[in-house]
C-alpha positions, 0 to 999 in steps of 0.5 A, a space after each residue: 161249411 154250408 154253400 151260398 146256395 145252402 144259405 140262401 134255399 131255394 126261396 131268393 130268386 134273381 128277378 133283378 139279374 133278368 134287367 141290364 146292368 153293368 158292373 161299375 167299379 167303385 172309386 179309389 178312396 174313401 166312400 162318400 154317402 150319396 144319399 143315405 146317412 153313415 148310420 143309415 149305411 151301417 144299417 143297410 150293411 147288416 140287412 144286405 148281410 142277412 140277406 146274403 151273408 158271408 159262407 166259404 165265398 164272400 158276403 153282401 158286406 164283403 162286396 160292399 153293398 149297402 154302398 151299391 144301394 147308396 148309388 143306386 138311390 143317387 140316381 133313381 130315387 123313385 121307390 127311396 121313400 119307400 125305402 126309407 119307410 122300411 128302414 125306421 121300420 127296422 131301426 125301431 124293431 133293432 132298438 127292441 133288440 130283436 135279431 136281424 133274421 127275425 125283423 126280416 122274416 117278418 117283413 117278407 110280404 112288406 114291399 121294403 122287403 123285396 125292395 132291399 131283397 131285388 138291390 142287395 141281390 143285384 149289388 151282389 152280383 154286380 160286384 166283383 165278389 159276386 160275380 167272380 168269387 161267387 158265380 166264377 165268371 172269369 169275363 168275355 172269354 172266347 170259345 173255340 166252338 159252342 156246343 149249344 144246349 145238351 138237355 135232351 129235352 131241347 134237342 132236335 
């Protein structure tokens, strides 16, 4: 079975790891939609799924997402006009029966793609399937002593 980093090629980068994030945990219970609608939900799922899918660790879906950019847009609606665009956009190409894959390879350069490429990366690896399952990041552990960089290039 192919690894994420197989999937995912060396074309997605972590631009967004770069900001300051925190890990919010996401409350017991249902889901209520902030901003988006069930439908619109589904469909954010299936495109942060095709952006990063399920291999042998888990997927956009697994880490629930689509539900990350639903709270993202409840408190930064800045760019959610622009998202919205680029969803009818999908939606319509959808109702042509065209594959997931293809509509976005097709919107590469279109600002939606990079929108919902930046959030789902960053729902990702805000999650604990992301962070944990994926990266294996077991949190603030002490070390007993830091060896510093061991590239030899960035040694004295």
């Amino acid at each position: 079975m192919k690894t994420r980093r197989q999937v995912l090629g060396a074309a997605v980068t972590l631009p967004v790891l770069a900001q300051t994030h925190t890990h919010t945990p996401e409350p017991a219970g249902p889901y209520s939609p902030k901003v988006f609608s069930p439908g619109e939900l589904d469909l954010i799922r299936d495109i942060a799924e095709t952006i990063i899918p399920r291999t042998d660790t888990p997927g956009a879906a697994d880490a629930r997402v689509h539900l990350s950019i639903d709270r993202h847009y409840s408190v930064d609606t800045r760019t959610l006009a622009e998202f919205r665009q680029g969803l009818r956009l999908v939606q319509t190409s959808v109702r042509r029966g065209r594959s997931m894959a293809d509509i976005l390879t097709d919107l590469e350069g279109h600002p939606f793609f990079q929108l919902v490429k930046d959030l789902t990366i960053d729902g990702y690896y805000s999650s604990r399937e992301g962070l944990a399952q994926e990266l294996g990041w077991k949190g603030y552990t002490p070390v007993a002593e830091f060896q510093g960089c061991t590239h030899k290039e960035h040694q004295d």
